[in-house]
Biopython code that builds the backbone (N, CA, C, O; Angstrom):
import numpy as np
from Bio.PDB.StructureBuilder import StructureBuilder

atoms = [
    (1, "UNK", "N", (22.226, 0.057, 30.027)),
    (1, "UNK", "CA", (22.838, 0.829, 28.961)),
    (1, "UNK", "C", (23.950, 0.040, 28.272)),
    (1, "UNK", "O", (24.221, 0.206, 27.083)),
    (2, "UNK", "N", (24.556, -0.788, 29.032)),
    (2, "UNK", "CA", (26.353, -1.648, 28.309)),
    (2, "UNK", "C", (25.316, -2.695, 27.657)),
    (2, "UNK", "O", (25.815, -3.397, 26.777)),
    (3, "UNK", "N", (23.773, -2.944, 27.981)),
    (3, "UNK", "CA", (23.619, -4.154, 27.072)),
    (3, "UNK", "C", (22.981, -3.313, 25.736)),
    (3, "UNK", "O", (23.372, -3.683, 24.629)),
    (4, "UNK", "N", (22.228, -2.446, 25.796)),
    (4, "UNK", "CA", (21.849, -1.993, 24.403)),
    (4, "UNK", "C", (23.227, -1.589, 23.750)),
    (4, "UNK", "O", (23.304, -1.850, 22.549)),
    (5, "UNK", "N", (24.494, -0.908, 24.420)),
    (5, "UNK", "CA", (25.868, -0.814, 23.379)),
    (5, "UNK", "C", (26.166, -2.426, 22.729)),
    (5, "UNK", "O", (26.067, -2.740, 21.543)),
    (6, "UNK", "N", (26.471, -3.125, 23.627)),
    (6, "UNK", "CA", (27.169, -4.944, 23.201)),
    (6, "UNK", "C", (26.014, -5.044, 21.921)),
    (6, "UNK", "O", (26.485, -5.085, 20.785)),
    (7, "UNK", "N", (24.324, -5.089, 22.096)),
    (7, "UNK", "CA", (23.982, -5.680, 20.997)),
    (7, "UNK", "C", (23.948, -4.868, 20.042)),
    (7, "UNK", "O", (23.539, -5.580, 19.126)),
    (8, "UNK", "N", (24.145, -3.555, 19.505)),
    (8, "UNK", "CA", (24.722, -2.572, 18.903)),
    (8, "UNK", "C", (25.815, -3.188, 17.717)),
    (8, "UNK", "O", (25.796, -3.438, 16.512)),
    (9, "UNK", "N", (26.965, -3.279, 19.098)),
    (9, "UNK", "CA", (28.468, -3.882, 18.589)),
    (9, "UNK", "C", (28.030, -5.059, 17.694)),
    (9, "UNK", "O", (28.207, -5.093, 16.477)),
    (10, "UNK", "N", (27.336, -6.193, 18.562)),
    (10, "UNK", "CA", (27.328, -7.622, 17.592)),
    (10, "UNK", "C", (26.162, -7.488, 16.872)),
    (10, "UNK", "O", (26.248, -8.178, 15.856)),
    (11, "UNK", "N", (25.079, -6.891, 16.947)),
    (11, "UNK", "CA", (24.356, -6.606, 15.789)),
    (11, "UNK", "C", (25.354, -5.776, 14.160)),
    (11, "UNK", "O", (25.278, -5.855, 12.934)),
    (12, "UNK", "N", (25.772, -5.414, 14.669)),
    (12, "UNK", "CA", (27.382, -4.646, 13.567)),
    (12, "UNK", "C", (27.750, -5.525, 13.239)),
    (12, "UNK", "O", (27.539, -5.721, 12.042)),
    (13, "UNK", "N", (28.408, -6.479, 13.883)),
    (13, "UNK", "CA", (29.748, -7.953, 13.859)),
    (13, "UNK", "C", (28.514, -8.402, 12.733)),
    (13, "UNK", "O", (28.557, -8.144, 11.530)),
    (14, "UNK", "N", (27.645, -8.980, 13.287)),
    (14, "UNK", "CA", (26.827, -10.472, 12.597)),
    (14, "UNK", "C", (26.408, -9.580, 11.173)),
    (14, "UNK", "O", (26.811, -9.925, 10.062)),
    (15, "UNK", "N", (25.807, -8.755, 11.331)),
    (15, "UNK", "CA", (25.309, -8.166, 9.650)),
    (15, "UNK", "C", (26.584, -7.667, 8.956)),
    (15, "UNK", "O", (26.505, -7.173, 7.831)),
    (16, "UNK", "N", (27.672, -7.775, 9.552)),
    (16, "UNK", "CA", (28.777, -7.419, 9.009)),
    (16, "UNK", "C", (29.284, -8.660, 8.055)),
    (16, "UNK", "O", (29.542, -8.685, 6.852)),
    (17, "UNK", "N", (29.326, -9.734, 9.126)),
    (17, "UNK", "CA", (29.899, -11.126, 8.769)),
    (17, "UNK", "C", (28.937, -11.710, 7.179)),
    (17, "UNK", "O", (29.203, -12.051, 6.027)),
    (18, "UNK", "N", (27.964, -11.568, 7.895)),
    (18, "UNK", "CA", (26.367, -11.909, 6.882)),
    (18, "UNK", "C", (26.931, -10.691, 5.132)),
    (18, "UNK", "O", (27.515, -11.258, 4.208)),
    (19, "UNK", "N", (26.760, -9.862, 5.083)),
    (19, "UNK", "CA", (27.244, -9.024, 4.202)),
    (19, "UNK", "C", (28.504, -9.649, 3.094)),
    (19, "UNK", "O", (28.682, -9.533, 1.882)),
    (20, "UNK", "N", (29.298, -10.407, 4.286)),
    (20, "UNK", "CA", (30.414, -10.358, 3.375)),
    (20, "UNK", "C", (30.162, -11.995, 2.940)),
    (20, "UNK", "O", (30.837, -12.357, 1.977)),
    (21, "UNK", "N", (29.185, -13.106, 3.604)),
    (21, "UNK", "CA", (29.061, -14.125, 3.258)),
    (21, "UNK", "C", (28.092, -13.967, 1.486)),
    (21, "UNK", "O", (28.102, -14.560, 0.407)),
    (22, "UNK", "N", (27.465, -12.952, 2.032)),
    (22, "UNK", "CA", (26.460, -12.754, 1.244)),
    (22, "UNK", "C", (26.936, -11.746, -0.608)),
    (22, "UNK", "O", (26.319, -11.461, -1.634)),
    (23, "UNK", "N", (28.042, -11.597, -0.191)),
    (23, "UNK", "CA", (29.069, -10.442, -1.283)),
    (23, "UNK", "C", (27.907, -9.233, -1.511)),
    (23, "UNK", "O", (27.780, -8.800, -2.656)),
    (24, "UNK", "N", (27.237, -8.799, -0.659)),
    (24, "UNK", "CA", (26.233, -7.548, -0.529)),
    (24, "UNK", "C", (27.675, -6.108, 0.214)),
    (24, "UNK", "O", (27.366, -4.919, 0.288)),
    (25, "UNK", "N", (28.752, -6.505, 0.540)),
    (25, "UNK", "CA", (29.399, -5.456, 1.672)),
    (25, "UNK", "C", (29.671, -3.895, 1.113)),
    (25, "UNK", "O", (29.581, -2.918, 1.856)),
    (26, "UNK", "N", (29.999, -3.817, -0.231)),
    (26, "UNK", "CA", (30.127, -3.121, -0.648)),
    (26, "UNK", "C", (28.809, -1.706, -0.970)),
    (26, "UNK", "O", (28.930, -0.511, -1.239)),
    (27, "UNK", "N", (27.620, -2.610, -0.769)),
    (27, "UNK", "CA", (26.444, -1.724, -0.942)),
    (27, "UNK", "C", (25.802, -1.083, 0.522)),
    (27, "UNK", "O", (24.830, -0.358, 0.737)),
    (28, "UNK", "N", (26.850, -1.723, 1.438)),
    (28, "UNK", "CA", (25.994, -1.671, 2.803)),
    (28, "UNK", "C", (27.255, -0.603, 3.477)),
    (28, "UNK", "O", (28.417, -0.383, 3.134)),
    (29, "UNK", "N", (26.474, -0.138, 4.483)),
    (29, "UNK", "CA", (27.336, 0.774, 5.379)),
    (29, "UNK", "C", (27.589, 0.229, 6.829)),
    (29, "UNK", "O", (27.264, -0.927, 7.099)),
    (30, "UNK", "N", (28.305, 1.247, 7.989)),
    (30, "UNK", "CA", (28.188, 0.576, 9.312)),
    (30, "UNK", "C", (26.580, 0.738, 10.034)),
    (30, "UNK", "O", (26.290, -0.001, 10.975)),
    (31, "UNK", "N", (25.790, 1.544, 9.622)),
    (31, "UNK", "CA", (24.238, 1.528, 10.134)),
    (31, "UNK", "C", (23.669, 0.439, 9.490)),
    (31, "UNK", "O", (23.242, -0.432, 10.248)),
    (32, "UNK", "N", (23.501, 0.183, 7.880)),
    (32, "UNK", "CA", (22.860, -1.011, 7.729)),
    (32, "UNK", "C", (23.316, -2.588, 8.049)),
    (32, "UNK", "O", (22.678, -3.628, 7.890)),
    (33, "UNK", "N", (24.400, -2.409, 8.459)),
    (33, "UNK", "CA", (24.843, -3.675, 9.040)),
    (33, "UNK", "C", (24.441, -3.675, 9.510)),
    (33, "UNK", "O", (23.581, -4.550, 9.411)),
    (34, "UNK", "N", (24.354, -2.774, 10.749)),
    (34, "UNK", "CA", (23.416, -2.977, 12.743)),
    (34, "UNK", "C", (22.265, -3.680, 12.443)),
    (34, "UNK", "O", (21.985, -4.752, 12.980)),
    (35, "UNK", "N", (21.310, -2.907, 11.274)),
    (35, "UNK", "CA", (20.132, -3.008, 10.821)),
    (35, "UNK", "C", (20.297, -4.412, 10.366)),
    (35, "UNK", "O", (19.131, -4.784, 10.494)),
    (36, "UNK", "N", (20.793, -5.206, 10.026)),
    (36, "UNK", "CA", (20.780, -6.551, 8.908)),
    (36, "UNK", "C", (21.162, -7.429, 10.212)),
    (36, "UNK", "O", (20.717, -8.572, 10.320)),
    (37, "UNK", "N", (21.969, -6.882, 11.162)),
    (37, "UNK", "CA", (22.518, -7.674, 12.050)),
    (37, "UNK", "C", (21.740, -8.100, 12.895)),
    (37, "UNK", "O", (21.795, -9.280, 13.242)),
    (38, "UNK", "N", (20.608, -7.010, 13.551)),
    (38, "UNK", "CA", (19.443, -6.961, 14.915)),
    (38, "UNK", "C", (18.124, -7.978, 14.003)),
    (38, "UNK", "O", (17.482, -9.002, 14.236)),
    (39, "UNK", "N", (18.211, -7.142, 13.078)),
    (39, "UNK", "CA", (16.594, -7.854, 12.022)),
    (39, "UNK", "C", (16.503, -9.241, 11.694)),
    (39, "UNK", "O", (15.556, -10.021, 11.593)),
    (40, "UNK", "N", (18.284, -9.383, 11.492)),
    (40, "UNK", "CA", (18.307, -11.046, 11.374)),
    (40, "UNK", "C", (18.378, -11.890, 12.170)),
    (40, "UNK", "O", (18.047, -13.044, 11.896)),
    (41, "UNK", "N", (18.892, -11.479, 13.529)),
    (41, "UNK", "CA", (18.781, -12.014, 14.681)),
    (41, "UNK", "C", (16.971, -12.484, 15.124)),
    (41, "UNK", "O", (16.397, -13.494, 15.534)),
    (42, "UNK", "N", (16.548, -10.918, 14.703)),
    (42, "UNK", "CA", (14.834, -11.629, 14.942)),
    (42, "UNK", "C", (14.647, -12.466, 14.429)),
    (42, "UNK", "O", (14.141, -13.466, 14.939)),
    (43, "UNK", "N", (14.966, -12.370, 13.307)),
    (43, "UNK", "CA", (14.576, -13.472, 12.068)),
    (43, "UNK", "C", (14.598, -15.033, 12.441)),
    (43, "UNK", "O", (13.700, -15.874, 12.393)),
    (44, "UNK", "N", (15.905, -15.118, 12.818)),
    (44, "UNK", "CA", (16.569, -16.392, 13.519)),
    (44, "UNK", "C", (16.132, -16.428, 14.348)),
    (44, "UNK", "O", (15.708, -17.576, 14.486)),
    (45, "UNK", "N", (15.792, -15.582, 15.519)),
    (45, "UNK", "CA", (14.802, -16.082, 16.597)),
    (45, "UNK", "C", (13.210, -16.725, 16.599)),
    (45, "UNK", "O", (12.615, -17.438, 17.407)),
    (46, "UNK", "N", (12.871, -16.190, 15.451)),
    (46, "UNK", "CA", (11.479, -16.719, 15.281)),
    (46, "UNK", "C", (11.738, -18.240, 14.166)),
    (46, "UNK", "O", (11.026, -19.244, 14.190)),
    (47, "UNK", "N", (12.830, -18.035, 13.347)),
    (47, "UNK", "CA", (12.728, -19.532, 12.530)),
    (47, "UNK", "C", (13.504, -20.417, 12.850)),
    (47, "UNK", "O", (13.378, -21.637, 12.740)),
    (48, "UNK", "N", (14.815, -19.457, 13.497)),
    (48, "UNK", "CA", (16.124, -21.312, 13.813)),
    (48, "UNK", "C", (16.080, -21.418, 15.367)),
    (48, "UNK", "O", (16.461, -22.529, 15.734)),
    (49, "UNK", "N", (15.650, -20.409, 16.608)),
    (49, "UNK", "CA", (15.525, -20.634, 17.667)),
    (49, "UNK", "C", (14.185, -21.688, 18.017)),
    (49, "UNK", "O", (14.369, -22.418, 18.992)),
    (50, "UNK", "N", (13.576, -21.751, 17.690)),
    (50, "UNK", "CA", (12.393, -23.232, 17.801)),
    (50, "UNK", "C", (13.285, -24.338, 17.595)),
    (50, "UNK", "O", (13.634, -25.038, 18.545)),
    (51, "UNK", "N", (13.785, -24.603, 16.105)),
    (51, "UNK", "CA", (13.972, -25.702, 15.339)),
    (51, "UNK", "C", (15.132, -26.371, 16.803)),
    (51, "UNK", "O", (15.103, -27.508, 17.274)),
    (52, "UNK", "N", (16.088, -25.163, 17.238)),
    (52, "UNK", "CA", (17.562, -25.929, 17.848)),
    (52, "UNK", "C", (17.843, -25.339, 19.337)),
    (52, "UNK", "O", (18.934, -25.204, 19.891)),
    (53, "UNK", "N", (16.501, -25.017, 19.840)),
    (53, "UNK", "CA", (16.425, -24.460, 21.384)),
    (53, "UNK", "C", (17.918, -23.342, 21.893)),
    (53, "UNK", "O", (18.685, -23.431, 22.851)),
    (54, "UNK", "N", (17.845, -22.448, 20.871)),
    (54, "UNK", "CA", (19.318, -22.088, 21.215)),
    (54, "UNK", "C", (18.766, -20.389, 21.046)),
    (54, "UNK", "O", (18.308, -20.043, 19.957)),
    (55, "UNK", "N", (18.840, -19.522, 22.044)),
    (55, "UNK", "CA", (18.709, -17.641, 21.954)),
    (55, "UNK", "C", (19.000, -17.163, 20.719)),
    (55, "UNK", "O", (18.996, -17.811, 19.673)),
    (56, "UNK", "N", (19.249, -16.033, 20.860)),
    (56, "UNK", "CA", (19.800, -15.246, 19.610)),
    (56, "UNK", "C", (20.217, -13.776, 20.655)),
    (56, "UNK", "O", (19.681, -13.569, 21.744)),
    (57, "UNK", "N", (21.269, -12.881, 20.029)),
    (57, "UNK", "CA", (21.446, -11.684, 20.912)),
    (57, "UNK", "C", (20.658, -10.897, 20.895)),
    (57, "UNK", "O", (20.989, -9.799, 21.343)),
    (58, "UNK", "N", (19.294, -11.065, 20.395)),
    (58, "UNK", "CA", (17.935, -9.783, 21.029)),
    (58, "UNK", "C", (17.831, -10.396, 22.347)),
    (58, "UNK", "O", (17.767, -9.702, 23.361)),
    (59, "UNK", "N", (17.816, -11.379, 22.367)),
    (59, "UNK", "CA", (17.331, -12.292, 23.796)),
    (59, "UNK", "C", (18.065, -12.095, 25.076)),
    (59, "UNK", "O", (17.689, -12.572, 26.147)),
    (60, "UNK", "N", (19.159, -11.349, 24.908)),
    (60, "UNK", "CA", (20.467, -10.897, 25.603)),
    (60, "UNK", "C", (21.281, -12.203, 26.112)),
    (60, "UNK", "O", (21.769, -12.497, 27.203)),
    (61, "UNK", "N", (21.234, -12.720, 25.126)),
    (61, "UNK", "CA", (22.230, -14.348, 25.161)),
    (61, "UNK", "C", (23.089, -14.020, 24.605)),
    (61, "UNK", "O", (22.824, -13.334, 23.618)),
    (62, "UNK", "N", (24.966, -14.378, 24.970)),
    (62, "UNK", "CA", (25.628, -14.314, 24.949)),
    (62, "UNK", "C", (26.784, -15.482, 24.617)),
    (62, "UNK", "O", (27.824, -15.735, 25.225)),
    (63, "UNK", "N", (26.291, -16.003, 23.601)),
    (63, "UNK", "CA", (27.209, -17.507, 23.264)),
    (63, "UNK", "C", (27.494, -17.876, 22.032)),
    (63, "UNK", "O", (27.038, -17.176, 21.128)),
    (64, "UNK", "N", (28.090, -18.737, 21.781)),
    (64, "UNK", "CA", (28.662, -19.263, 20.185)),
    (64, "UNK", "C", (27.063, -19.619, 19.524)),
    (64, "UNK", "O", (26.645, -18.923, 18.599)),
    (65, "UNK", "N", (26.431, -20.478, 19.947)),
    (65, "UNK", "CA", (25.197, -20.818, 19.627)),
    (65, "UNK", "C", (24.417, -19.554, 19.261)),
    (65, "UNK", "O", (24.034, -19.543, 18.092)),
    (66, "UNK", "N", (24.030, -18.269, 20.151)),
    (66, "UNK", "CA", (23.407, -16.887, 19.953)),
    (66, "UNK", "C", (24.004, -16.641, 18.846)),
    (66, "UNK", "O", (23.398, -15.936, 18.040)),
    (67, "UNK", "N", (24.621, -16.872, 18.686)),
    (67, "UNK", "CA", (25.677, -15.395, 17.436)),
    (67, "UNK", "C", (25.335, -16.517, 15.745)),
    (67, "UNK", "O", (24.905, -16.049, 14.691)),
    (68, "UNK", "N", (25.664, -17.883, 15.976)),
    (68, "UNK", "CA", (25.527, -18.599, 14.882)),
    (68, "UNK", "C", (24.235, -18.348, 14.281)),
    (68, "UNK", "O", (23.912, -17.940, 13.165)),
    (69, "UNK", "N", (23.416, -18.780, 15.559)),
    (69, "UNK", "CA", (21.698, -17.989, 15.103)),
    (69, "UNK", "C", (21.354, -16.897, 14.564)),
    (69, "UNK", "O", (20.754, -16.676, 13.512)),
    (70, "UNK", "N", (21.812, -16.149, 15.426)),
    (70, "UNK", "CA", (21.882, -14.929, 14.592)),
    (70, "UNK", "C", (22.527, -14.617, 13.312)),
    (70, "UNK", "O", (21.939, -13.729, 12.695)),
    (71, "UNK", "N", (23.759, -15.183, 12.634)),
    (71, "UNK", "CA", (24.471, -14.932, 11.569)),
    (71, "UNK", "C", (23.515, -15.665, 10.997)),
    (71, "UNK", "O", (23.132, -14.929, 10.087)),
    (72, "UNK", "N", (22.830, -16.728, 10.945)),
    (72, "UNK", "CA", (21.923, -17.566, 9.816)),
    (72, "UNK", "C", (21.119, -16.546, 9.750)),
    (72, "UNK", "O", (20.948, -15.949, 8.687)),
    (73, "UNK", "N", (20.542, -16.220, 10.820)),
    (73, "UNK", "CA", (19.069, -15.444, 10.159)),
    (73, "UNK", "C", (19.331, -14.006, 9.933)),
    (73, "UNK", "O", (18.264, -13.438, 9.699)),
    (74, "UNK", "N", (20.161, -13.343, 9.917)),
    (74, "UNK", "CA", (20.995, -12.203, 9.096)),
    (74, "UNK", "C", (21.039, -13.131, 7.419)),
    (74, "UNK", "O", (20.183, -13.051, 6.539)),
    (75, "UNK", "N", (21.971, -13.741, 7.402)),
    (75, "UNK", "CA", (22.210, -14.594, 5.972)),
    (75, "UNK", "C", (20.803, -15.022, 5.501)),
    (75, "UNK", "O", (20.622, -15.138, 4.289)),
    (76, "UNK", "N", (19.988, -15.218, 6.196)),
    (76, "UNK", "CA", (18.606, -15.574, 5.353)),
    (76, "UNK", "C", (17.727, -14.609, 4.962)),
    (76, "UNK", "O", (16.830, -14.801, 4.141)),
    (77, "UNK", "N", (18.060, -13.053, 5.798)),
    (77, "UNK", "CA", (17.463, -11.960, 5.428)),
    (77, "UNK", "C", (17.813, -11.123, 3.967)),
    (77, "UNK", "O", (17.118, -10.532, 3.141)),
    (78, "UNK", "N", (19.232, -11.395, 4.106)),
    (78, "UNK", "CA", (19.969, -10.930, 3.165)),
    (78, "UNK", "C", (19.684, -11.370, 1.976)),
    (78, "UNK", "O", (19.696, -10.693, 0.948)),
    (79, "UNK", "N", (19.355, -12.794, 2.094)),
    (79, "UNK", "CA", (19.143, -14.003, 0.552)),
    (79, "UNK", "C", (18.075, -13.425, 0.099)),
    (79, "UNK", "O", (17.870, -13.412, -1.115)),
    (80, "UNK", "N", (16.948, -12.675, 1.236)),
    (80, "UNK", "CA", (15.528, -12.590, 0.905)),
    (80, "UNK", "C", (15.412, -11.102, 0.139)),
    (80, "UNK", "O", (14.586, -10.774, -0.714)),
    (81, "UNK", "N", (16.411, -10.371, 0.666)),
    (81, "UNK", "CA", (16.042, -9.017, -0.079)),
    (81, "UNK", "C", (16.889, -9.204, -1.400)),
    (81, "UNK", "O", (16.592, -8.580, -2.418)),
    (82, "UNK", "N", (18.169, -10.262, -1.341)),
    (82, "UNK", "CA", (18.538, -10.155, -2.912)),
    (82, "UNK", "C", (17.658, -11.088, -3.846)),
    (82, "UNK", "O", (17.821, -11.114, -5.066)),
    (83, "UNK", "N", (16.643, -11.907, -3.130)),
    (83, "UNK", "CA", (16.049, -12.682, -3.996)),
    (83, "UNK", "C", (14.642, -11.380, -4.827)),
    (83, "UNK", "O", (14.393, -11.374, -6.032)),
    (84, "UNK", "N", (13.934, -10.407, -3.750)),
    (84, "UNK", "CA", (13.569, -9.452, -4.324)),
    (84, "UNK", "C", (14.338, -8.439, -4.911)),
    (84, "UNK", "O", (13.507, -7.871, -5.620)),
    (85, "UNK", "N", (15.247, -7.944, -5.039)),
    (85, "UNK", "CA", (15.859, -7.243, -5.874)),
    (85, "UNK", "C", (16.603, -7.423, -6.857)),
    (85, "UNK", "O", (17.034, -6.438, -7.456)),
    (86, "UNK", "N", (16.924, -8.666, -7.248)),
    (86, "UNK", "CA", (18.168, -9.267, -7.950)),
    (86, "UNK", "C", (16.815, -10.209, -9.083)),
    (86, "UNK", "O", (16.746, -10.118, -10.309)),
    (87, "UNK", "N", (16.054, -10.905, -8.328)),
    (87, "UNK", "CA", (15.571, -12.249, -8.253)),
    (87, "UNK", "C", (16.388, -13.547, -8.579)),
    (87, "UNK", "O", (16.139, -14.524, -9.284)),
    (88, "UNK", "N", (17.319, -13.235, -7.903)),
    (88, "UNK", "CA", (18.260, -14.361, -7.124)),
    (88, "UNK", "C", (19.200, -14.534, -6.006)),
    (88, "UNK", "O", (19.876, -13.562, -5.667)),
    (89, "UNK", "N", (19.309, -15.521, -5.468)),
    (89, "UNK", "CA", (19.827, -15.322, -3.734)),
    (89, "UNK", "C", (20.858, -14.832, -4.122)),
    (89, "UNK", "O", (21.208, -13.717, -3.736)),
    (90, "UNK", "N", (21.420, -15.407, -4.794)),
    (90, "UNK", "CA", (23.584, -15.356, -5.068)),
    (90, "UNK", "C", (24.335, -16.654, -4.802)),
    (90, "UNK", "O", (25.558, -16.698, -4.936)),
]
sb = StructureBuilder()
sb.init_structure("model")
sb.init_model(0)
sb.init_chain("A")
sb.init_seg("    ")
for serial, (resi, resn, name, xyz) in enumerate(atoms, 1):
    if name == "N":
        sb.init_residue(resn, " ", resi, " ")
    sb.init_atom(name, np.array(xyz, "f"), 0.0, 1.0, " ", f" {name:<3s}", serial, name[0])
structure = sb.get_structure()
Protein backbone atom coordinates (compact mmCIF):
# COMPACT_ATOMS: atom_id res chain seq x y z
CA UNK A 1 0.00 0.00 0.00
CA UNK A 2 3.09 2.89 1.00
CA UNK A 3 4.37 1.85 -2.55
CA UNK A 4 1.21 2.56 -4.66
CA UNK A 5 0.95 6.10 -2.22
CA UNK A 6 5.09 7.10 -3.00
CA UNK A 7 4.36 6.45 -6.82
CA UNK A 8 1.14 8.50 -6.54
CA UNK A 9 3.30 11.32 -4.74
CA UNK A 10 6.21 11.21 -7.53
CA UNK A 11 4.01 10.44 -10.30
CA UNK A 12 2.45 14.16 -9.00
CA UNK A 13 6.24 15.57 -8.46
CA UNK A 14 7.47 14.42 -12.16
CA UNK A 15 4.17 15.50 -14.22
CA UNK A 16 4.26 18.38 -12.06
CA UNK A 17 7.95 19.30 -12.84
CA UNK A 18 7.24 18.19 -16.70
CA UNK A 19 4.12 20.75 -16.79
CA UNK A 20 6.02 23.53 -15.72
CA UNK A 21 9.12 22.64 -18.09
CA UNK A 22 6.63 22.29 -20.62
CA UNK A 23 4.56 25.94 -19.67
CA UNK A 24 1.29 23.45 -19.99
CA UNK A 25 0.76 24.10 -15.68
CA UNK A 26 -1.79 26.29 -15.84
CA UNK A 27 -4.17 23.95 -17.96
CA UNK A 28 -3.40 20.95 -15.81
CA UNK A 29 -4.66 20.06 -12.34
CA UNK A 30 -3.25 17.83 -9.30
CA UNK A 31 -5.00 14.50 -11.03
CA UNK A 32 -3.62 15.24 -14.45
CA UNK A 33 -0.28 15.65 -13.27
CA UNK A 34 -0.39 12.01 -11.55
CA UNK A 35 -1.73 11.10 -15.00
CA UNK A 36 1.25 12.89 -17.12
CA UNK A 37 3.56 11.84 -14.34
CA UNK A 38 2.78 7.65 -14.26
CA UNK A 39 2.11 7.73 -18.36
CA UNK A 40 5.38 9.36 -18.82
CA UNK A 41 7.24 7.31 -16.72
CA UNK A 42 5.87 4.37 -19.03
CA UNK A 43 6.79 6.24 -21.75
CA UNK A 44 10.41 6.56 -20.56
CA UNK A 45 10.42 3.12 -19.63
CA UNK A 46 9.77 1.75 -22.92
CA UNK A 47 12.03 4.56 -24.92
CA UNK A 48 14.93 5.99 -22.49
CA UNK A 49 15.11 2.81 -20.14
CA UNK A 50 16.71 0.51 -23.09
CA UNK A 51 18.81 3.36 -24.56
CA UNK A 52 20.63 4.05 -20.63
CA UNK A 53 19.84 0.74 -18.54
CA UNK A 54 18.38 2.89 -15.85
CA UNK A 55 14.27 1.98 -14.13
CA UNK A 56 11.76 4.45 -14.04
CA UNK A 57 9.22 4.69 -10.78
CA UNK A 58 6.53 2.18 -12.34
CA UNK A 59 9.39 -0.25 -11.87
CA UNK A 60 9.40 0.65 -8.10
CA UNK A 61 12.98 2.16 -8.49
CA UNK A 62 13.82 4.68 -6.36
CA UNK A 63 16.79 6.96 -7.58
CA UNK A 64 18.04 10.17 -9.27
CA UNK A 65 18.40 8.14 -12.51
CA UNK A 66 14.35 6.70 -12.03
CA UNK A 67 12.94 10.10 -11.60
CA UNK A 68 15.24 11.80 -14.55
CA UNK A 69 13.69 8.98 -16.72
CA UNK A 70 10.77 9.50 -15.80
CA UNK A 71 10.71 13.47 -16.04
CA UNK A 72 12.03 12.93 -19.85
CA UNK A 73 9.36 10.72 -20.73
CA UNK A 74 6.61 12.85 -18.95
CA UNK A 75 8.38 15.92 -21.05
CA UNK A 76 8.15 13.85 -24.21
CA UNK A 77 4.50 13.03 -23.58
CA UNK A 78 3.66 16.41 -23.01
CA UNK A 79 5.63 17.68 -26.39
CA UNK A 80 3.42 14.92 -28.04
CA UNK A 81 0.00 16.02 -27.01
CA UNK A 82 1.02 19.78 -27.62
CA UNK A 83 2.42 18.80 -30.91
CA UNK A 84 -1.34 17.34 -31.57
CA UNK A 85 -3.16 20.07 -30.24
CA UNK A 86 -1.17 23.15 -30.80
CA UNK A 87 0.82 21.53 -33.83
CA UNK A 88 3.79 22.57 -32.09
CA UNK A 89 5.96 21.22 -29.21
CA UNK A 90 6.68 24.79 -27.59
Amino acid sequence: MINFIVWLILGGVVGWLASLVMKTDAQQGIILNVVVGIVGAALGGFLISPLVGLGTINQNVFSVGALLVSFLGAVILLAIVNLFRRGTVR
